[in-house]
N, C-alpha and C positions, 0 to 999 in steps of 0.2 A: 563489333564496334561500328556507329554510324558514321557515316563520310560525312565529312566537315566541309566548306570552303569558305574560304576568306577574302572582303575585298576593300573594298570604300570610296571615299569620295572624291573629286577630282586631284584634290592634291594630297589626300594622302593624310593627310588630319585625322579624318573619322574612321576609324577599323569597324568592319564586321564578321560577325561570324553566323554563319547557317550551319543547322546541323540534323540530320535527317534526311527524312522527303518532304519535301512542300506539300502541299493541300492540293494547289492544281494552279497548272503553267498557263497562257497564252498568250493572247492581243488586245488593250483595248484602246478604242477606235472613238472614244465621247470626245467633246470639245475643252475639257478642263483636263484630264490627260494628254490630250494634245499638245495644249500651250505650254502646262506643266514641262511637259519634256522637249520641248521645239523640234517637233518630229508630227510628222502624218498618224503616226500610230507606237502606241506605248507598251514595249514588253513586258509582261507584270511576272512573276513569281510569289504566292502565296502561301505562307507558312504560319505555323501558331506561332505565339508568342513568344515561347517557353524555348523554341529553335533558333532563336534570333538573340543574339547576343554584342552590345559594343562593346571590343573591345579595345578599343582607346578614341581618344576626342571626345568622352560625353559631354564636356564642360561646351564644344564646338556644335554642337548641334540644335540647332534652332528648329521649329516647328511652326507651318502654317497652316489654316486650316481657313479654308474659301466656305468650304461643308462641313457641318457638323458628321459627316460619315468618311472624310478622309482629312487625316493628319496626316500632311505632308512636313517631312521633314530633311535636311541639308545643313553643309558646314558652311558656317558664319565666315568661315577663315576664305573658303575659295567659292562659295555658292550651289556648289556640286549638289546631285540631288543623291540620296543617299537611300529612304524606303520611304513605306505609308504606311501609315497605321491607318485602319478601319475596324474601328468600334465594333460597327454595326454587325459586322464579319466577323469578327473574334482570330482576324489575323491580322497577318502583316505584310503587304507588297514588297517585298526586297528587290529592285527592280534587278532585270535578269543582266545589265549592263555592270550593274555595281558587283557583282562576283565573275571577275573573268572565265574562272574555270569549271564556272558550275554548266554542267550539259546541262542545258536549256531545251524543251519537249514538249512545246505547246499543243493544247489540245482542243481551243474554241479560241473563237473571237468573241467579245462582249462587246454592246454597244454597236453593233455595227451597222444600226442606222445612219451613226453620224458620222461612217466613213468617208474620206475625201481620198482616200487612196486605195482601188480594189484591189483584194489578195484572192487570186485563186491558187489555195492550198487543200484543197478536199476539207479539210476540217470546219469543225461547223458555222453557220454564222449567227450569232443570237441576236436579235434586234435588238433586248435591251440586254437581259440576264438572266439565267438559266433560272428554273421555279424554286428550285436548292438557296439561291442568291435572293431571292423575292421579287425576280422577275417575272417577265409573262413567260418564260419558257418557248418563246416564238422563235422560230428559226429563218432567216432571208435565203434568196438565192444566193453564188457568186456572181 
């Protein structure tokens, strides 16, 4: 049986559930994750689709999208941010705050040009996005 966890949104409106293993954990560090989350840097958790499940508040959940490549979405009811959807990706950002109890295991940073806040954690730093994501696969210093 796969281990589940379940979390949501600030108040509580929006359920989710994850189920499985994510795609792959980390940090990213762009300027629209940024603002998105009012934080220095954004912990993502990325899963397929098919792993990602509301269950309850779908009526509550609103969706924006600044990019045609991330559908940000949150509850209407409190604002909370809840996951992303990227198309482009063929996943789904659950971000790693909305499931309390999920071990969270980051393994890269993305974006980490446009850090404003250095992490020295050994792990890697890709200046935009690994060549898997359609990046340049370039790696920074810390």
């Amino acid at each position: 049986m796969s281990a589940s966890y379940s979390g949501g949104c600030f108040c509580g409106a929006v359920q989710v559930e994850v189920t499985g293993e994510p795609t792959v954990m980390g940090y990213c560090h762009c300027t629209s994750c940024r603002a998105w989350s009012a934080g220095p840097v954004n912990a993502f958790v990325l899963w397929a689709p098919a792993s990602v499940k509301v269950t309850a508040g779908a009526d509550k959940l609103g969706t924006y999208a600044k990019t045609p490549g991330s559908q940000r979405q949150f509850c209407t009811q409190c604002g909370g941010h809840v996951m992303t959807d990227h198309p482009g990706f063929g996943m789904i950002d659950v971000y790693a705050a909305t499931t309390p109890g999920f071990p969270f295991r980051p393994v890269a940073h993305v974006n980490y040009a446009e850090a404003v806040l250095p992490i020295r954690d050994g792990l890697p730093k890709f200046k935009d996005f690994p060549k898997e994501f359609g990046g340049s696969g370039e790696t920074l210093a810390e």
